[in-house]
BALOBA-1460 file (C-alpha; in Angstrom, 3 decimals):
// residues 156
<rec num="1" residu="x" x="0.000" y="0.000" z="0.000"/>
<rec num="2" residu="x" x="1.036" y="3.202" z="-0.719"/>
<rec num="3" residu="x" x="0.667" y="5.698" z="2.367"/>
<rec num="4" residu="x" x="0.012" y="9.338" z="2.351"/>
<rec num="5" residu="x" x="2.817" y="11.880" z="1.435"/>
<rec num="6" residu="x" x="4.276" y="13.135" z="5.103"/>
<rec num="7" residu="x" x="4.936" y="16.845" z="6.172"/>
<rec num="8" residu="x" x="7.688" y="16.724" z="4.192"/>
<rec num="9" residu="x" x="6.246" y="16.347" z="0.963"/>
<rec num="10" residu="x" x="7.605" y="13.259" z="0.207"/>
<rec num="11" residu="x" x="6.602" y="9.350" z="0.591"/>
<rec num="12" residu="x" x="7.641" y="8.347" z="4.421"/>
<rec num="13" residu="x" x="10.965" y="6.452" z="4.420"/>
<rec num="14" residu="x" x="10.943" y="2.821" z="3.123"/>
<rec num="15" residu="x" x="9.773" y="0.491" z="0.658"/>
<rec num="16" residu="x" x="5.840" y="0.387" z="-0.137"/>
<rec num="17" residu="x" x="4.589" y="-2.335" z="-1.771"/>
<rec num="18" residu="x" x="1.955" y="-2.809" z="-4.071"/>
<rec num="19" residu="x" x="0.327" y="-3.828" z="-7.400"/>
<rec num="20" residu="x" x="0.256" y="-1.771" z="-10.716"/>
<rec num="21" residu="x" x="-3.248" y="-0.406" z="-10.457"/>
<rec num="22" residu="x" x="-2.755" y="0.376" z="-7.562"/>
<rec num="23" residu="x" x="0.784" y="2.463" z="-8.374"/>
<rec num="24" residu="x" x="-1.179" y="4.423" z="-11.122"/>
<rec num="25" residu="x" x="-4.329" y="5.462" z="-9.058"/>
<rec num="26" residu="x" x="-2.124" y="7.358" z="-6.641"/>
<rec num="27" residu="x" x="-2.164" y="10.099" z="-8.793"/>
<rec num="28" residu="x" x="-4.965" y="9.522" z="-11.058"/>
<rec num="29" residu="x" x="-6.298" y="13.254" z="-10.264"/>
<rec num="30" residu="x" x="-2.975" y="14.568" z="-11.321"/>
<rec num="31" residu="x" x="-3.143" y="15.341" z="-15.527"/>
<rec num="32" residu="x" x="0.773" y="15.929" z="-15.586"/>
<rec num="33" residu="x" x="1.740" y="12.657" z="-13.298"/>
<rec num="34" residu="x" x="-1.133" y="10.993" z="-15.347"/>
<rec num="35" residu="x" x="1.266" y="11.690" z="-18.609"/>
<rec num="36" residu="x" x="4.385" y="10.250" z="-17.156"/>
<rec num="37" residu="x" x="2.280" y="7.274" z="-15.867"/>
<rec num="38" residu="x" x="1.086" y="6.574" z="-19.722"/>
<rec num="39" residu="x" x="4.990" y="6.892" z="-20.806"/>
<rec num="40" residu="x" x="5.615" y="4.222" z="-18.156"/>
<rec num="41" residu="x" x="2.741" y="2.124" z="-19.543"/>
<rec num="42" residu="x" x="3.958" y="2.126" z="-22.755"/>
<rec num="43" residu="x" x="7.357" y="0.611" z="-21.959"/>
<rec num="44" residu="x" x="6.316" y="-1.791" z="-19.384"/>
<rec num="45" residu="x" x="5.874" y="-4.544" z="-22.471"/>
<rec num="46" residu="x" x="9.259" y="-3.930" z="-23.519"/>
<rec num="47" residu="x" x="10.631" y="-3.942" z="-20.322"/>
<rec num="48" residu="x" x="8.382" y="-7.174" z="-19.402"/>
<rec num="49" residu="x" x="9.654" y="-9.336" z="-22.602"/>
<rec num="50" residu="x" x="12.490" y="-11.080" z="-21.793"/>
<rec num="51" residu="x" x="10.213" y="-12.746" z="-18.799"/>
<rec num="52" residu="x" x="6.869" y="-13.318" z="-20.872"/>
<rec num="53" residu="x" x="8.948" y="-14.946" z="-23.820"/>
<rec num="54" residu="x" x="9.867" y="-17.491" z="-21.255"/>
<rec num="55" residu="x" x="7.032" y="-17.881" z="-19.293"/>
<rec num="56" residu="x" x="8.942" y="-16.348" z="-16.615"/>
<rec num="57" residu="x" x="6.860" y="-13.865" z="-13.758"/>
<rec num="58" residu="x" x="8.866" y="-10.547" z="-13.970"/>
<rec num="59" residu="x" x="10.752" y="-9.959" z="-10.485"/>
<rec num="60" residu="x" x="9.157" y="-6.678" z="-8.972"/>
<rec num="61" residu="x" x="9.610" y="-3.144" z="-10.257"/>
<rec num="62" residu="x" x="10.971" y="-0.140" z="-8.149"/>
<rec num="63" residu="x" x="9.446" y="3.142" z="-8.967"/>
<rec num="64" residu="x" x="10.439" y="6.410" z="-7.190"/>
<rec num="65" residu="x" x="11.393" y="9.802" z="-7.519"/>
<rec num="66" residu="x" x="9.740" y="13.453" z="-7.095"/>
<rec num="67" residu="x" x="6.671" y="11.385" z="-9.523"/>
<rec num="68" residu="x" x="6.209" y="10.362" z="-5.714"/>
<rec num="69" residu="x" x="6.194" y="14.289" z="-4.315"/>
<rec num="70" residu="x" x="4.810" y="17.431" z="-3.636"/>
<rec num="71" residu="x" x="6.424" y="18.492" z="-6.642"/>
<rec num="72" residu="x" x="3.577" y="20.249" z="-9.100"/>
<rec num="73" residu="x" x="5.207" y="18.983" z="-11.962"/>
<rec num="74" residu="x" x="8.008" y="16.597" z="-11.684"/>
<rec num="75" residu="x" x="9.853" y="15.925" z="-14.605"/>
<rec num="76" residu="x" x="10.013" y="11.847" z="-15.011"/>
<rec num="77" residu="x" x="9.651" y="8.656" z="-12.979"/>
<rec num="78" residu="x" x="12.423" y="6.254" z="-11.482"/>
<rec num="79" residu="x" x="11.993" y="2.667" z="-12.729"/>
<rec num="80" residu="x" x="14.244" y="-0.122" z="-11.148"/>
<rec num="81" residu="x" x="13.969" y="-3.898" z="-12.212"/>
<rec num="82" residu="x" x="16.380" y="-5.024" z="-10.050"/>
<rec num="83" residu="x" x="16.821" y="-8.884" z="-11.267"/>
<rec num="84" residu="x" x="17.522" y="-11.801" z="-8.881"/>
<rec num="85" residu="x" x="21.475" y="-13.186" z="-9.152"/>
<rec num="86" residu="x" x="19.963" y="-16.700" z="-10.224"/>
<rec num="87" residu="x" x="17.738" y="-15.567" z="-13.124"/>
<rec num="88" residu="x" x="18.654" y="-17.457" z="-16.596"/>
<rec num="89" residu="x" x="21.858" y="-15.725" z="-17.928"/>
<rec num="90" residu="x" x="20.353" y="-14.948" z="-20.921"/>
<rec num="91" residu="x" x="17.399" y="-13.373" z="-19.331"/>
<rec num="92" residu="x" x="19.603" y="-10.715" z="-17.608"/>
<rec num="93" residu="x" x="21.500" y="-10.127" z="-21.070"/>
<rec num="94" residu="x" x="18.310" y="-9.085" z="-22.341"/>
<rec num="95" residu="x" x="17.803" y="-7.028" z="-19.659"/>
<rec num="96" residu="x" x="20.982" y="-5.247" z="-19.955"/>
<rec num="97" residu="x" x="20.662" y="-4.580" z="-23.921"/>
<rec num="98" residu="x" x="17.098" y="-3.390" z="-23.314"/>
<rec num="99" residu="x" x="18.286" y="-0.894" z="-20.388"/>
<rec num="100" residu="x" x="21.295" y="0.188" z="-23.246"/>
<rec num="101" residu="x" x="19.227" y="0.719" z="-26.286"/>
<rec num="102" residu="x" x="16.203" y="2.188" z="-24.833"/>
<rec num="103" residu="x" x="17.099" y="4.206" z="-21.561"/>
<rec num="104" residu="x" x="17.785" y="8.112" z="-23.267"/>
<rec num="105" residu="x" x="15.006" y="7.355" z="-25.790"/>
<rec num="106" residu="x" x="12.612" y="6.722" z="-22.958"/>
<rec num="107" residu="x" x="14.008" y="9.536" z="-20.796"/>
<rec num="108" residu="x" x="13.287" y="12.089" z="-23.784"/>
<rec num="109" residu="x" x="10.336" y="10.817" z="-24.937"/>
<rec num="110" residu="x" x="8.382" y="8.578" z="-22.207"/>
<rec num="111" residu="x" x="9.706" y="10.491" z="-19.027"/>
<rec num="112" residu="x" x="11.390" y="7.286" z="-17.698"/>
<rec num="113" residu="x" x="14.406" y="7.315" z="-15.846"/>
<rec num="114" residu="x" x="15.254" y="3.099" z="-16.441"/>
<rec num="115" residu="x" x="18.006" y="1.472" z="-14.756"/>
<rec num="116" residu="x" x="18.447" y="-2.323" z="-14.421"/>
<rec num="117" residu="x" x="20.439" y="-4.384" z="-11.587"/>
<rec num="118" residu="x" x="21.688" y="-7.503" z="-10.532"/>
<rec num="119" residu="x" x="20.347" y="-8.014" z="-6.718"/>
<rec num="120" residu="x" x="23.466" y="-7.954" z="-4.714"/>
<rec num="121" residu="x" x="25.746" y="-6.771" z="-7.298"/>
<rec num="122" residu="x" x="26.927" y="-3.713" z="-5.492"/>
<rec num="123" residu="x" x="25.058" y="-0.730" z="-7.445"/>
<rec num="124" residu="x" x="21.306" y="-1.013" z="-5.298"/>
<rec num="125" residu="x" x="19.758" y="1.563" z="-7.212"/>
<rec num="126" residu="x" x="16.412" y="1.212" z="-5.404"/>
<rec num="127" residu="x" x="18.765" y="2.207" z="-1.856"/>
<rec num="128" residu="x" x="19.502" y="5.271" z="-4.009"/>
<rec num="129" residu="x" x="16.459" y="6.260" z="-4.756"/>
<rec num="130" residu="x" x="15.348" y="6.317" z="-1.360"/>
<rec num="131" residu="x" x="17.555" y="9.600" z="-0.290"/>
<rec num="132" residu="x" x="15.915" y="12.976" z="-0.787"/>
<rec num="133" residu="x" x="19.207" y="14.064" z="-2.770"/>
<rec num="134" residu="x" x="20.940" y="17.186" z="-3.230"/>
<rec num="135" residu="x" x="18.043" y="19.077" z="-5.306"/>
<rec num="136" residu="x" x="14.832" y="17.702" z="-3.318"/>
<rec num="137" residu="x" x="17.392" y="18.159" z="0.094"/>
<rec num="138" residu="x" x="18.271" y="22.110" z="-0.962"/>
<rec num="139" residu="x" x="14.432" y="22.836" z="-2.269"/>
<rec num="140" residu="x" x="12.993" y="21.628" z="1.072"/>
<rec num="141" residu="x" x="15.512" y="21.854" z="3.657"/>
<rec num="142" residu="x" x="16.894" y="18.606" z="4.337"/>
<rec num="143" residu="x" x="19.761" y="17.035" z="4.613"/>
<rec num="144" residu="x" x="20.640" y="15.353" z="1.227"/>
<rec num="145" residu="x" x="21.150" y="11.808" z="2.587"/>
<rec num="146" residu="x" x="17.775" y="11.925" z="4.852"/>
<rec num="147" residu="x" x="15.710" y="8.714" z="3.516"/>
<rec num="148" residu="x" x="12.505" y="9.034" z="1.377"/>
<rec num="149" residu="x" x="9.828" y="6.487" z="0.022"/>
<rec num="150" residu="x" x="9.814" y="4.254" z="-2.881"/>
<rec num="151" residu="x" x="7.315" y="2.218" z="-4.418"/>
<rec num="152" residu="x" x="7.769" y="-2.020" z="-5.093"/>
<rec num="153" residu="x" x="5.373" y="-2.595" z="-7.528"/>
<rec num="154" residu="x" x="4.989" y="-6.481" z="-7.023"/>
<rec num="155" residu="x" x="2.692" y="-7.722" z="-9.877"/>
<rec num="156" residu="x" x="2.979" y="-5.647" z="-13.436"/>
């Protein structure tokens, strides 16, 4: 579930889990956020391929940023897939030339910010996500490494 923003302006620290419908009614009253949501739509199928070719359920999505804010009118979406160490070689390969080929495009286009991981590999992009950051920290007062929310999406 995804709580309430807090009187920061900003999803209270740790990881809120939920499903996709659920993710996209959050801010369903919002016309900008509603944009950047139908960018993220439109790339989930790419993103989801190298699992549904395989019959494979896609490991759970990480989505964060100032989408999740007080900000009036953010200007893209954080999307992790952060892939378990024992997936099928091949599957994470796919994963990996996906993230290459399509990441600026779908920054420019879709509003997308798209990283892919390997669980445990060392880079945790969805710990990174979770600190306010030198912008949001300066714009609101807070110290840059003071933890934020993100959002697990667990069935997409």
């Amino acid at each position: 579930m995804i709580p309430p923003l807090d009187d920061r302006g900003l999803l209270p620290a740790g990881v809120h889990e939920c499903a996709l419908d659920e993710a996209e009614r959050w801010a369903q009253e919002d016309l900008h956020r509603q944009g950047i949501w139908a960018g993220l739509r439109s790339v989930l199928p790419t993103i989801r391929s190298p699992f549904t070719q395989r019959g494979l359920p896609p490991p759970p999505l990480t989505l964060a940023g100032s989408y999740f804010s007080d900000k009036p009118a953010p200007g893209d979406i954080e999307a992790v897939l952060a892939l378990p160490p024992d997936f099928p070689v091949a599957v994470i390969g796919e994963c990996y030339v996906c993230f290459q080929a399509n990441r600026h495009i779908w920054h420019a286009q879709q509003h997308v910010d798209y990283y892919v991981m390997v669980a445990g590999a060392g880079n945790d992009f969805r710990d990174f996500f979770q600190y306010v950051g030198i912008k949001t920290g300066a714009a609101k007062g807070l110290p840059a490494k003071e933890r934020r929310g993100i959002v697990q999406v667990t069935t997409w």
